[in-house]
N, C-alpha and C positions, 0 to 999 in steps of 0.2 A: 903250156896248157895244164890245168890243172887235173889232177888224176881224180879219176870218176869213184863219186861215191860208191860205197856198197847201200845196194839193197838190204830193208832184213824184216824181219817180222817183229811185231813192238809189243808186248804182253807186260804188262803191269806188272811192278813186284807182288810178289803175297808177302805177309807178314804177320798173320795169327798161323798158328798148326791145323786151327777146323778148314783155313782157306786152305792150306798146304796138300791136307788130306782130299779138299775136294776137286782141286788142280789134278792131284795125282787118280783119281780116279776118274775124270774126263783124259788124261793124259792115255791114260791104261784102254779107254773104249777108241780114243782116236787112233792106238796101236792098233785094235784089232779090226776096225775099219778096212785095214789092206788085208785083212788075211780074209772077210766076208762079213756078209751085211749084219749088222749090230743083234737082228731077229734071232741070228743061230747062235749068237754068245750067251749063256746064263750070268745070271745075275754074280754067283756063285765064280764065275771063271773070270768077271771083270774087276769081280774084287780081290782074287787070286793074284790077279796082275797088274793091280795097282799096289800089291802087297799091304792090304787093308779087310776087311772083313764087311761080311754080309749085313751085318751088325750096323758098321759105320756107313755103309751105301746105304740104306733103309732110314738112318738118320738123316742122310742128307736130300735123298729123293723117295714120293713115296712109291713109284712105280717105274720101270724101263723109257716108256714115253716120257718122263721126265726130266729123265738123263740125255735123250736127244733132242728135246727141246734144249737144253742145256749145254750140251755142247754144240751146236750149232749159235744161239747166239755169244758164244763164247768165242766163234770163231768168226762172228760178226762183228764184233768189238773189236777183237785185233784185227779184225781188216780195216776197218775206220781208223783207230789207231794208226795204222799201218802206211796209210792215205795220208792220213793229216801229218805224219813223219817225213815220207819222204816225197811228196810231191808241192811242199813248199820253194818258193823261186830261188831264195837264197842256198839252198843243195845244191842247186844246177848252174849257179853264179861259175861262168867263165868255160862255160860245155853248151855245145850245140844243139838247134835241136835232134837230130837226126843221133846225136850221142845217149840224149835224155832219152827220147825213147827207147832207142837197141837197148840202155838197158831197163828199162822198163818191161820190155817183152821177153827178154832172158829170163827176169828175176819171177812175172807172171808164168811163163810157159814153163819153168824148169819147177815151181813149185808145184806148178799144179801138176807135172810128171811124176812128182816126187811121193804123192799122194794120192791119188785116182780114187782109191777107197771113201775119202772124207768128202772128195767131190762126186760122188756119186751116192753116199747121204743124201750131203745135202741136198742134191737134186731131187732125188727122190721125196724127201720131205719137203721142199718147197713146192711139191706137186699134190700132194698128200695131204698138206696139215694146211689152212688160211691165214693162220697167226705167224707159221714162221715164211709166207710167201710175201705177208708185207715187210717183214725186218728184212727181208732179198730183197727188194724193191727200192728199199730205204739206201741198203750198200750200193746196187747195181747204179742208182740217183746220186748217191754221193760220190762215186767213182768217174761218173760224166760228168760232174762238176767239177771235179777237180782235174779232170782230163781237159776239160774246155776251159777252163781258167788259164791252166799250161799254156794250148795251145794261141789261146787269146795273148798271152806276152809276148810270144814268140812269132805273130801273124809276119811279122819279114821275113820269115824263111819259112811258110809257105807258100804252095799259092791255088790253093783249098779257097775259096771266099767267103767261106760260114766256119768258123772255129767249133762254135756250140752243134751244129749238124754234123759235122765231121768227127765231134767224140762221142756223140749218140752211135753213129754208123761202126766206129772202131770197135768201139763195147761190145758191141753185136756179132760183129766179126771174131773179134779173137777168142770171146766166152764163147761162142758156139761151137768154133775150130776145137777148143781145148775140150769143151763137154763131148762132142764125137767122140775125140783119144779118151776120155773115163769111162764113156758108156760100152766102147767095143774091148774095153779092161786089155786095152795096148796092145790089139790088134789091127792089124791096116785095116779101115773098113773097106777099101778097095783091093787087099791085094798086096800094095805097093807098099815095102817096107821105108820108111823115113825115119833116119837117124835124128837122137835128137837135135842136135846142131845144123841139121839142116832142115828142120822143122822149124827151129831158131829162126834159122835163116831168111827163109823165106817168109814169115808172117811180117818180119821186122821190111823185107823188098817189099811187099804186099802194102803194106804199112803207108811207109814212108813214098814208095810212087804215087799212091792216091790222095796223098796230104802234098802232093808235090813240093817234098821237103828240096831245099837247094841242097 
């Protein structure tokens, strides 16, 4: 059997210094995303930490809502990117499906653990702003396509009878489970503490018994 790809996130080269600088400066605000909401960072302290100046952030954005317009669809692109990398057939040429997904739901769940701050952004400004609730719309649609494309090659192992209705439902399911874990900032909202590997665990049994994977 052949050994399972890695998952990974796909960001385009930069290759002028003005991109370099403006990479490192969404780079430096997606940092402080985990430590609290983008409102309580100055201008001043994001360009501290991009090791850049207030100077060169003011040339590139003309105000703070610019910058998280900006980084969010930044992190929209590599999510498409990200899609269109690793959910083509030939990646999963000689792996099940029941392989393709666990690790689909590793590489989804464990990033979005890894980050709770940027997904709880974005949430928040896709609630917020109507420009960037349709480029969320745009992802969340290109992610059931390509989820339902999958699951359409692989209709012999399961036995789900609607491919394209079963990656609408999935989408729903696991974005919601994971937005809970960013909004309760990785507190059990119950109570009940779940490790992540068996938070793993279980979405991928959840998963996989309702798609009646063999």
């Amino acid at each position: 059997m052949a050994e399972t790809p890695e998952l990974r996130w796909i960001r385009a080269p930069l290759q002028e210094r003005s991109e370099r600088t403006l990479d490192a400066i969404l780079d430096a605000a997606e940092r402080m995303l985990e430590k609290g909401p983008i409102q309580n960072a100055s201008v001043a302290a994001i360009a501290r930490e991009a090791g850049s100046s207030v100077g060169a952030f003011y040339h590139r954005f003309p105000d703070k809502q610019a910058l998280t317009r900006t980084l969010y669809e930044r992190f929209r692109n590599e999510s498409l990117a990200t899609i269109e990398g690793n959910f083509g057939p030939e990646r999963w040429r000689g792996h099940t499906l029941r392989e393709v997904l666990t690790a689909l739901v590793d590489f989804t769940a464990r990033d979005y653990l890894a980050r709770p701050g940027l997904r709880r952004f974005a949430m928040h400004l896709i609630e917020s702003d109507p420009d960037v609730r349709a480029l969320a719309q745009d992802l969340s649609s290109a992610t059931v396509s390509a989820l339902a494309r999958l699951l359409e090659r692989r209709r012999e192992e399961l036995a789900h009878p609607d491919p394209a209705l079963a990656a609408e439902f999935l989408h729903r399911v696991l974005f919601a489970t994971l937005d809970q874990i960013a909004m309760f900032h990785g507190e059990p909202p119950t109570g009940k503490e779940l490790s992540e590997d068996e938070l793993i665990g279980e979405l991928t049994r959840a998963i996989t018994a309702y798609l009646g994977v063999s």
